[in-house]
Residue, then its C-alpha position, 0 to 999 in steps of 0.5 A: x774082539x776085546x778093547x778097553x771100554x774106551x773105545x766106546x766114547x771113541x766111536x760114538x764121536x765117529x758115528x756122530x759125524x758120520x750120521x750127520x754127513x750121510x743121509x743114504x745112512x740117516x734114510x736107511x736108519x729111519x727104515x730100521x726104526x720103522x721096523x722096530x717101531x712096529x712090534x712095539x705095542x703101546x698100550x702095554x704099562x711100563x717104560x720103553x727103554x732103549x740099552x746103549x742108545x749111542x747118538x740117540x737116534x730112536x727118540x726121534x720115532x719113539x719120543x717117550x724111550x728112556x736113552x741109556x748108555x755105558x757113559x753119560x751124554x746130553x741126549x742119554x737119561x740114564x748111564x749104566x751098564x746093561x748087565x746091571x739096569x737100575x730099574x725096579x722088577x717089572x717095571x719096564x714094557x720094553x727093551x730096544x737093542x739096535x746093534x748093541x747084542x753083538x757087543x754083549x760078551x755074555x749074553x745070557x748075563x744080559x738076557x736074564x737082567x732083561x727078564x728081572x726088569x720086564x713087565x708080565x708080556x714086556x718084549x725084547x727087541x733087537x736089530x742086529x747084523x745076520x750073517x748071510x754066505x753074501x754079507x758074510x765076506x763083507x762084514x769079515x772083510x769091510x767092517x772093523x769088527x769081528x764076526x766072530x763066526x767059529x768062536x764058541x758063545x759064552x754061556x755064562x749067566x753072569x756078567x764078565x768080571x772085565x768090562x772090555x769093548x767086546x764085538x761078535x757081528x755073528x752072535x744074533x745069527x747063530x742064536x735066533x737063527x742057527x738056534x746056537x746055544x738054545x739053553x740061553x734062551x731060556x724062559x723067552x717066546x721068540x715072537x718075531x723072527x725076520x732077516x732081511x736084505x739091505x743094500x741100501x745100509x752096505x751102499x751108504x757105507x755104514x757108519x766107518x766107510x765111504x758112502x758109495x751111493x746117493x741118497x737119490x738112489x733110495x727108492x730103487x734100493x727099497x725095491x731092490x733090497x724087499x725083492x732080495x728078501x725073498x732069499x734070507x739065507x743068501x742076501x740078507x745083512x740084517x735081522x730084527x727079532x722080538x722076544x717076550x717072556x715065556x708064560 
């Protein structure tokens, strides 16, 4: 899927609204956070960085990460493009990605800037959408973008030559976990690998549909969604993995 990059401005406004009108969705997010948060390790030098940081959601469980994103917002410190990231070799201990991989039309392009700016044991961390036989059909079917499942990962180093509004919700499924293109991962330690199911995400609708559950309701779906766990590769809808460089 490829659109001017104006669609990127367009849809953060979206999500603006749709986050302060859904708590299901604040509530879910939070558990996400949570999840990042743990393979975050403090005592490590260098800045935590979070690359397009949308709304600026993570501050709130991370108040020391730098915000940064393609355009410039009171909440963003830093707007750039991720190919490109104006900071110093070896000077950031943490990259936080949360559903920002999938809109990266070369990844390798990314993950080799990500290795320039890391310090010596400096992690990766993704949250992305995983591609399940139940998400699938969903994404597919209920969810603006494309997920892409069929069409080859591009394996160049360099960034595309035009920015465009780029979607593929399977890519993190076919390269961490289906290990696609395994070359593109070069010089990385997978250090966290996790796929998990959660109802309570589809139930709030996400940031583009209707909510379809209470807020109430979130207990019952937290027991509900580490019960359907057990099953990654039947019920899953999302995964976190964490990279670090490899020695």
């Amino acid at each position: 899927m490829a659109l001017p990059l104006s669609q990127h401005p367009a849809e953060s406004e979206r999500n603006g609204s749709a986050w302060q009108a859904k708590p299901l969705l604040r509530e879910t997010y939070a558990d996400f956070y949570h999840r990042i948060a743990a393979l975050v390790d403090l005592t490590r030098q260098g800045r935590i960085v979070e690359i397009g940081s949308g709304i600026g959601n993570l501050r709130a469980h991370l108040p020391t990460a730098v915000c940064t994103d393609l355009f410039a917002n009171p909440w963003i410190d830093v707007a750039c493009d991720g190919y490109e990231l104006p900071f110093r070799a070896g000077t950031v201990s943490h990259l936080i990605l949360v559903d920002v991989l999938h809109h990266l039309e070369t990844p390798g392009a990314f993950l080799q800037e990500a290795q320039r700016v890391l310090s010596p044991g400096g992690r990766l961390i993704l949250l992305e959408p995983y591609v399940s036989w139940f998400s699938y059909p969903l994404y597919g079917l209920l969810h603006h973008e494309p997920v892409a499942w069929g069409k080859p990962l591009d394996r160049s180093r360099r960034p595309p030559s035009v920015r465009r509004y780029y979607a593929a919700q399977g890519n993190a499924t076919r390269l961490f976990f289906h290990q696609e293109q395994p070359d593109l991962l070069a010089g990385w330690t997978v250090f966290h690998r996790e796929a998990f199911a959660t109802f309570a995400y589809l139930l709030s609708g996400g940031f583009s549909k209707p909510a379809l559950a209470p807020v109430a309701w979130l207990p019952c779906l937290r027991r509900w969604d580490r019960w359907c766990s057990r099953w990654p590769r039947l019920l899953a809808a999302r995964c976190l993995v964490g990279l670090c460089i490899a020695r």
